[in-house]
Structures are given as C-alpha cells and as structure tokens.
N, C-alpha and C positions, 0 to 999 in steps of 0.2 A: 687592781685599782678600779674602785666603783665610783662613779657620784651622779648622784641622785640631781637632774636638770628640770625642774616645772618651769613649761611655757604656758601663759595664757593666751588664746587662741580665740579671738571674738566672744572672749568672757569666760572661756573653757578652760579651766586649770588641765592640762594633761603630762604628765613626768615620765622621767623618760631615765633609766640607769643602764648610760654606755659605759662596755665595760675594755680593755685594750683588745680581747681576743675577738668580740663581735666588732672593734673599728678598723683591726688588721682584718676582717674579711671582709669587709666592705670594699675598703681601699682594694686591697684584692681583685674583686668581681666589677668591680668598675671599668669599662672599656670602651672604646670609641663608638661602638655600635648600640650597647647595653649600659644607660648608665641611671632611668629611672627604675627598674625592676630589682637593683641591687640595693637603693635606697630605700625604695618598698619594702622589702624584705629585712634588711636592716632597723627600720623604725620597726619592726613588726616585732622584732627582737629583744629590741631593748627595752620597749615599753613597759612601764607598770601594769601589772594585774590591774586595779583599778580605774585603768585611763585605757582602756583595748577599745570598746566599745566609741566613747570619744575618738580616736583614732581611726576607726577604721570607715567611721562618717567622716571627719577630715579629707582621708583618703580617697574619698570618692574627685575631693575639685583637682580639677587640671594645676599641676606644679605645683602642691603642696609634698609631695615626696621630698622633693630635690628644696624645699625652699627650708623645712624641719630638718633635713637631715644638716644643711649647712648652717643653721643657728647651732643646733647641737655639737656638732663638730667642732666648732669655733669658741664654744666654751670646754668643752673634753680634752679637744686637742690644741690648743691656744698657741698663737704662733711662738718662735724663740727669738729670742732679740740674739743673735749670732756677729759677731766679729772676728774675720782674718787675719795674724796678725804675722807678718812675715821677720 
C-alpha cells in the first residue's frame, strides 16, 4: 500500500509516498532515547525524487523531523474508530 501525501510547507509543495514496510520500521526504531534520528531517516525514505532537495533544507530547522513525520502518519496511518463489545 502506497499513497502519495503533498504537504505545503511555507509555500513548498514536498510529497512524500509512505509506504506500510518503511512505517513498520519506523515505529520500530522509535525509542525512548532515539526518537528524532528515526524520523529523520524515515522522511528520508519516503520522500519523492522531486521534493529531496526541499527536504533536506527543511531538515536543517529544529523539530521539523518529528512535526512531518506526525502529519504524515496521521493521514497514512489514520486512527480506527474501535468498539468493545462484550
């Protein structure tokens, strides 16, 4: 499962196709000590050919890792509406 995500970004289209095997390794690599270098690399991943360079300026400000990777996530991985029913 692919889909293709464009965020604009202070006027910057950059796209982004997470796909399930790079968001299981993410979630993965994610750990209490380590949890901007997973999403670093992750965006690094997913990204379009066309939007790298956009990106990887991006990456230079403080908490854009973690702020793109959780809009991305939240539309790839969208919550479930879940009911218990005994």
């Amino acid at each position: 499962m692919s889909k293709k995500i464009t965020l604009t970004i202070a006027g910057t289209d950059i796209s982004f196709e997470p796909t399930m095997t790079a968001y299981n390794g993410f979630i993965n690599n994610v750990n209490m000590n380590d949890k901007v270098a997973p999403a670093h690399n992750y965006l690094k991943k997913i990204v379009s050919q066309e939007s790298k360079g956009a990106l990887d300026d991006l990456l230079k400000s403080p908490g854009a890792a973690m702020q793109l990777t959780g809009v991305i996530n939240t539309q790839f991985a969208p919550t479930l509406e879940i009911t218990v029913k005994n």
